[in-house]
C-alpha positions in Angstrom: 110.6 100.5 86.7 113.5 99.7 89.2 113.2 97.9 92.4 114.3 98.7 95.6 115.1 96.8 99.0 114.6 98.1 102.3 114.5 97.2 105.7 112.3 98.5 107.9 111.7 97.8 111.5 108.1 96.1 112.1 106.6 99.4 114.0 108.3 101.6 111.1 106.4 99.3 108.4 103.2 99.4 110.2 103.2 103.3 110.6 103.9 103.8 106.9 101.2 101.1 105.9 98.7 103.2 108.4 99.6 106.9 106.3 99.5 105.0 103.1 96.1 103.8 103.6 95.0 107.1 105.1 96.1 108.7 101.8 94.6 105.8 100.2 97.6 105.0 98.2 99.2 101.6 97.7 102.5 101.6 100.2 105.2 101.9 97.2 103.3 104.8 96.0 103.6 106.6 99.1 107.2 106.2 99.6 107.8 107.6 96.0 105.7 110.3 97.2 108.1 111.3 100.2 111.2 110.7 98.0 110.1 112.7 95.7 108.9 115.7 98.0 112.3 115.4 99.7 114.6 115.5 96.4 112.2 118.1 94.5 114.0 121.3 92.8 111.2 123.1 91.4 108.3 124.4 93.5 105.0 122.8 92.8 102.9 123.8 89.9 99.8 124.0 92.1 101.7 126.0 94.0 103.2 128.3 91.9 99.7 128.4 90.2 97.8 129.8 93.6 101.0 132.4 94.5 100.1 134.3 91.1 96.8 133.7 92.3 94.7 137.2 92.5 97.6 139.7 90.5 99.0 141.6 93.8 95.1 142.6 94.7 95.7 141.9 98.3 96.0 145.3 100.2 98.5 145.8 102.7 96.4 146.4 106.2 97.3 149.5 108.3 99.2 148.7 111.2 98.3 151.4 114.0 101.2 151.4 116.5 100.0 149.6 120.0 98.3 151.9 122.6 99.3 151.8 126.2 101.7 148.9 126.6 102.2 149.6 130.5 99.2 147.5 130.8 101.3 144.6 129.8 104.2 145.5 132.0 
């Protein structure tokens, strides 16, 4: 696994230390996580999994044209 050297101002550092722990994920994990996100190619599998998700069973609702819109005049 390569290493890599960055400098970071001291406010910069502490923010990503705060969202790292948030996502409880060790600080060089999380920054692997945004470069990856950023440089991705393919869509997610999770997300290609939940957009075939339910086989085009989702109706199209009616939409009614709006009544009087000189109330909004």
């Amino acid at each position: 696994m390569a290493q890599v050297t960055i400098y970071l101002s001291d406010s910069v550092l502490a923010a990503a230390r705060k969202c790292a722990q948030e996502e409880r994920r060790s600080l060089s994990a999380w920054v692997s996580a945004l470069i990856r996100d950023a440089t991705a190619t393919e869509w997610p599998e999770s997300l290609v999994e939940l957009l075939h998700h339910g086989g085009g069973d989702i109706a199209e609702p009616d939409d009614p044209p709006p009544g009087d819109l000189d109330l909004f005049r």
